[in-house]
C-alpha positions as protocol buffer text, in pm:
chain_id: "A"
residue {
  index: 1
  type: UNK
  ca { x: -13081 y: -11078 z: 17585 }
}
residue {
  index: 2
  type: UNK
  ca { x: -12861 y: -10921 z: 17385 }
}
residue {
  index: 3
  type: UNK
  ca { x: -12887 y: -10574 z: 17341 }
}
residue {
  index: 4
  type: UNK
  ca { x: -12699 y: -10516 z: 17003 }
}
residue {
  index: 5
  type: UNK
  ca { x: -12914 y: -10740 z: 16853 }
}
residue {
  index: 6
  type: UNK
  ca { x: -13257 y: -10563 z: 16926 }
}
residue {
  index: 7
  type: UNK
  ca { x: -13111 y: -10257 z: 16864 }
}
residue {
  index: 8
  type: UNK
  ca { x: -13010 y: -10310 z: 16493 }
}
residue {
  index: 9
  type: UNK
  ca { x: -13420 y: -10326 z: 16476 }
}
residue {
  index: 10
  type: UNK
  ca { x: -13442 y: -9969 z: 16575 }
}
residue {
  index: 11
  type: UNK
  ca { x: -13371 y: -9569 z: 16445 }
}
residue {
  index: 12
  type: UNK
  ca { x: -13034 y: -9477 z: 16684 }
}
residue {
  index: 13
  type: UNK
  ca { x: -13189 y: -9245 z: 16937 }
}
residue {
  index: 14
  type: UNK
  ca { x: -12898 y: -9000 z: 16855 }
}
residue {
  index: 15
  type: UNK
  ca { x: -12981 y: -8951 z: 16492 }
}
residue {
  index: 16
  type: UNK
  ca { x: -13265 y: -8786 z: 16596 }
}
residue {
  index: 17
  type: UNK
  ca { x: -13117 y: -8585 z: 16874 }
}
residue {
  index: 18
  type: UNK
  ca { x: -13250 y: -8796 z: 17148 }
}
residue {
  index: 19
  type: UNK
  ca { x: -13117 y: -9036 z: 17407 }
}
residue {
  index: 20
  type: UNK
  ca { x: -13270 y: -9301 z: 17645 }
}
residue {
  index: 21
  type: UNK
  ca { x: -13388 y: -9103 z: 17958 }
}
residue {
  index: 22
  type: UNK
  ca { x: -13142 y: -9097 z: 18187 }
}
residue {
  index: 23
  type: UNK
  ca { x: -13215 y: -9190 z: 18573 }
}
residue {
  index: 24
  type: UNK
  ca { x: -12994 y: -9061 z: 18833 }
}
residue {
  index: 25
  type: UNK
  ca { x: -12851 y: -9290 z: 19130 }
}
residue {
  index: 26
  type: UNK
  ca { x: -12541 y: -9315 z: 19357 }
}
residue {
  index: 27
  type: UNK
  ca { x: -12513 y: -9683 z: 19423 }
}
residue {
  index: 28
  type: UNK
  ca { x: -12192 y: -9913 z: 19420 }
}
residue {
  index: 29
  type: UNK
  ca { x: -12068 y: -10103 z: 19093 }
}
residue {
  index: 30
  type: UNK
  ca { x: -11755 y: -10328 z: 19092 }
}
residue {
  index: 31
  type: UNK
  ca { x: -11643 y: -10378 z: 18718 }
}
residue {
  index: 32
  type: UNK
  ca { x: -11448 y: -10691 z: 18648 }
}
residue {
  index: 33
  type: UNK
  ca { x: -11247 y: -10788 z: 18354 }
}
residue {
  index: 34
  type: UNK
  ca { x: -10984 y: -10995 z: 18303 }
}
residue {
  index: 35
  type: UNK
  ca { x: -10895 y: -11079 z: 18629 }
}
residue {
  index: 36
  type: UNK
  ca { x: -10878 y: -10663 z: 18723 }
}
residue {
  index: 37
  type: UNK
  ca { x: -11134 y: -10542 z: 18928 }
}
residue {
  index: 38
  type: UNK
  ca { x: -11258 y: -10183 z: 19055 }
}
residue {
  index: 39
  type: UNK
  ca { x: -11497 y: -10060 z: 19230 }
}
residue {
  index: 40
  type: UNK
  ca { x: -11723 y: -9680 z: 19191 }
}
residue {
  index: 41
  type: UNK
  ca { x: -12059 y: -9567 z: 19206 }
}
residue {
  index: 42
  type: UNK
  ca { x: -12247 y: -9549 z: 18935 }
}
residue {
  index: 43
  type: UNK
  ca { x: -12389 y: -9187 z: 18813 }
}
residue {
  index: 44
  type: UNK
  ca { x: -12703 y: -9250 z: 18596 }
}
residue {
  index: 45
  type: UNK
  ca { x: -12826 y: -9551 z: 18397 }
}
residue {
  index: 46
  type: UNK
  ca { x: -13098 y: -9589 z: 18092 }
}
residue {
  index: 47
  type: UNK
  ca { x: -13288 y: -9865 z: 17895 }
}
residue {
  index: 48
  type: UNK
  ca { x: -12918 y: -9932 z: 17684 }
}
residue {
  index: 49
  type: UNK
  ca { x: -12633 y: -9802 z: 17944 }
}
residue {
  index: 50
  type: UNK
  ca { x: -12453 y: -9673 z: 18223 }
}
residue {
  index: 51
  type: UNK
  ca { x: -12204 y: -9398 z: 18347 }
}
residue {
  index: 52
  type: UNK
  ca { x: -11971 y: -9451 z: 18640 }
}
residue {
  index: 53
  type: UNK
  ca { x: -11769 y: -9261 z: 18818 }
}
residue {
  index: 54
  type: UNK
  ca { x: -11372 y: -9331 z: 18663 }
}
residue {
  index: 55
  type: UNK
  ca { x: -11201 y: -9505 z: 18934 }
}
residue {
  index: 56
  type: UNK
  ca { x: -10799 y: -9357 z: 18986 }
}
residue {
  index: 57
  type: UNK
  ca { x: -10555 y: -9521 z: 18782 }
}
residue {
  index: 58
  type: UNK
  ca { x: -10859 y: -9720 z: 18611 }
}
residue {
  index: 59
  type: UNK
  ca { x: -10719 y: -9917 z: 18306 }
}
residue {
  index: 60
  type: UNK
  ca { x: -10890 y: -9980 z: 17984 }
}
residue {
  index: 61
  type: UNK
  ca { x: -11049 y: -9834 z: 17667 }
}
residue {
  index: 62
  type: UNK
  ca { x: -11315 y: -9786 z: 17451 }
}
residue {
  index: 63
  type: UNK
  ca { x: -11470 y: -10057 z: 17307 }
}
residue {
  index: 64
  type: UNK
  ca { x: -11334 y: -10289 z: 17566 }
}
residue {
  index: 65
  type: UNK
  ca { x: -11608 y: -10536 z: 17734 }
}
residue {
  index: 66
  type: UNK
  ca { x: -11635 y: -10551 z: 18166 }
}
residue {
  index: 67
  type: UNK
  ca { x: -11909 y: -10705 z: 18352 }
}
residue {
  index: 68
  type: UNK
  ca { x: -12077 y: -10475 z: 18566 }
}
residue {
  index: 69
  type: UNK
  ca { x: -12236 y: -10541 z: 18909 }
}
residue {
  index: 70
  type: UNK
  ca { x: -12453 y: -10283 z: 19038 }
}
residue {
  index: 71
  type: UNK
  ca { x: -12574 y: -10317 z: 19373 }
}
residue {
  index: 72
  type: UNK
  ca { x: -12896 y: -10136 z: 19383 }
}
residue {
  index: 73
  type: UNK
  ca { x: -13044 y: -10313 z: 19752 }
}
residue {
  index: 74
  type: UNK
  ca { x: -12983 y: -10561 z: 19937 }
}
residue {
  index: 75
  type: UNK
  ca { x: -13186 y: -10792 z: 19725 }
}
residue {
  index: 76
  type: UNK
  ca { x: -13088 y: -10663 z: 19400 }
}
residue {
  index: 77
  type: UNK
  ca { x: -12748 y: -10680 z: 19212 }
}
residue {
  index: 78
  type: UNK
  ca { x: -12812 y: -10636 z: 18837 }
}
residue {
  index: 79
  type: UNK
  ca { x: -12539 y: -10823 z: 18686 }
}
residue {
  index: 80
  type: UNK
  ca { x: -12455 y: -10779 z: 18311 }
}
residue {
  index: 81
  type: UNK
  ca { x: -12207 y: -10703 z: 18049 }
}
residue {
  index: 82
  type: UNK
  ca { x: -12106 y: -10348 z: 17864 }
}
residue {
  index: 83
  type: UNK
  ca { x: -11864 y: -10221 z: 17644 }
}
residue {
  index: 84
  type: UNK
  ca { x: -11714 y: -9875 z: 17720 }
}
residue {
  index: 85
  type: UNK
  ca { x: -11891 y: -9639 z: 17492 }
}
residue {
  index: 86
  type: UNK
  ca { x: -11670 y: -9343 z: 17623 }
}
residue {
  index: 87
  type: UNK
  ca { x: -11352 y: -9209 z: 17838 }
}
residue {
  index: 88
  type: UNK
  ca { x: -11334 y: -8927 z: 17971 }
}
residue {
  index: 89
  type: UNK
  ca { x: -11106 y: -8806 z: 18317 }
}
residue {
  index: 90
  type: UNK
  ca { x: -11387 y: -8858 z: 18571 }
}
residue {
  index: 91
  type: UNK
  ca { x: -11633 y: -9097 z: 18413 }
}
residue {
  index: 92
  type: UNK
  ca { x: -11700 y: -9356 z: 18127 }
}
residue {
  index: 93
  type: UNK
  ca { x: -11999 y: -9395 z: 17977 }
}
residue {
  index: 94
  type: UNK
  ca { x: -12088 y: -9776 z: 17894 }
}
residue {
  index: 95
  type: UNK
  ca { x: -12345 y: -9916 z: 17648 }
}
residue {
  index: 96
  type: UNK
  ca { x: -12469 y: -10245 z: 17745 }
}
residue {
  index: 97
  type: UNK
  ca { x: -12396 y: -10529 z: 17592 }
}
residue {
  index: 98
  type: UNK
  ca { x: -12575 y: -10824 z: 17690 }
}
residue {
  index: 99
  type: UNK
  ca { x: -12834 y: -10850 z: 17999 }
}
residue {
  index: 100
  type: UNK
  ca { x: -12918 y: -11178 z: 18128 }
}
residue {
  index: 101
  type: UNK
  ca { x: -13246 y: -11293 z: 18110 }
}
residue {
  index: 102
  type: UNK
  ca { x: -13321 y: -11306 z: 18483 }
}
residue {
  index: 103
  type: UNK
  ca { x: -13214 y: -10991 z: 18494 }
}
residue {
  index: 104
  type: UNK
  ca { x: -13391 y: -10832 z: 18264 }
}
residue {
  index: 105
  type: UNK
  ca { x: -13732 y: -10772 z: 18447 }
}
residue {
  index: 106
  type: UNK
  ca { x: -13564 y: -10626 z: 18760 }
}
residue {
  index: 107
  type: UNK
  ca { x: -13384 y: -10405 z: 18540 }
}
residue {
  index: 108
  type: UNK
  ca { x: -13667 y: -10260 z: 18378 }
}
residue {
  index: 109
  type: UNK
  ca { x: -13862 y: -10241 z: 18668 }
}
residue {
  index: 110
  type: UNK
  ca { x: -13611 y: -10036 z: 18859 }
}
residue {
  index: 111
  type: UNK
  ca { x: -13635 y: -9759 z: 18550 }
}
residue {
  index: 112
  type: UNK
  ca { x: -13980 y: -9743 z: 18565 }
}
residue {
  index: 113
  type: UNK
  ca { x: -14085 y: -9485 z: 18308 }
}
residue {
  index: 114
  type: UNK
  ca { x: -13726 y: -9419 z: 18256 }
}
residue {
  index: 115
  type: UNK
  ca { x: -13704 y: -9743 z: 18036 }
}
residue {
  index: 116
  type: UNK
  ca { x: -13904 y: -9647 z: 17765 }
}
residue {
  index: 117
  type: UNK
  ca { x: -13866 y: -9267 z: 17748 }
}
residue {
  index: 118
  type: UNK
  ca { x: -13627 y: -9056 z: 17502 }
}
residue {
  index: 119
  type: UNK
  ca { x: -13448 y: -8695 z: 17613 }
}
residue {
  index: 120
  type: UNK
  ca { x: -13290 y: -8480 z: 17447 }
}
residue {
  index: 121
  type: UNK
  ca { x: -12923 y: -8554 z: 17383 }
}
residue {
  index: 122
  type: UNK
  ca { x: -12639 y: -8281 z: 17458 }
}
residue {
  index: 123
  type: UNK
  ca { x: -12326 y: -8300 z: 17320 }
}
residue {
  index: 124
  type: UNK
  ca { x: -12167 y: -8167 z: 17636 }
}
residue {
  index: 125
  type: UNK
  ca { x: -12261 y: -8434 z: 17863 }
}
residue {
  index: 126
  type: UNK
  ca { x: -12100 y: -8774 z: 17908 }
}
């Protein structure tokens, strides 16, 4: 699936002051590109992205694309690709980018009634 695709058939949540729900989890994530990898935990995740924890000395920039592993159990790494979205000292914030189909039902399955529901969106939060 890709994700930019179905989402150019949609209002941008943040036009109207909303934002995907947002469910909270601590769970390992090793982000690869390029030959660099890095592991961190991952903070919260929604329907169209993620925010992790900025690992030290972590190298890279917005707009850049990383495959993400998260390892939510033992039988279930979610394995797709995201573009950093935003940078800031502790964290950045990643919009997904593509989600294979496989993994697609396990992902929404794991947000639950997080996958379809909006929030409202504060500025002050990553």
């Amino acid at each position: 699936m890709n994700v930019a695709d179905e989402d150019q058939a949609r209002p941008a949540p943040r036009a109207t002051g909303l934002r995907h729900a947002r469910m909270k989890s601590q769970i390992a994530v090793l982000m690869s590109r390029r030959g660099d990898v890095w592991a961190t935990e991952l903070e919260d995740i929604s329907a169209t992205g993620a925010l992790l924890a900025r690992p030290p000395n972590w190298q890279g920039e917005s707009g850049d694309l990383w495959v993400l592993d998260m390892l939510f159990q033992d039988d279930l790494n979610i394995h797709l690709e995201a573009r950093v979205a935003r940078v800031s000292g502790d964290r950045i914030g990643f919009a997904f980018a593509r989600i294979p189909e496989d993994k697609q039902a396990p992902l929404w399955e794991l947000l639950g009634g997080y996958a379809d529901a909006l929030e409202p969106w504060e500025s002050t939060s990553d």
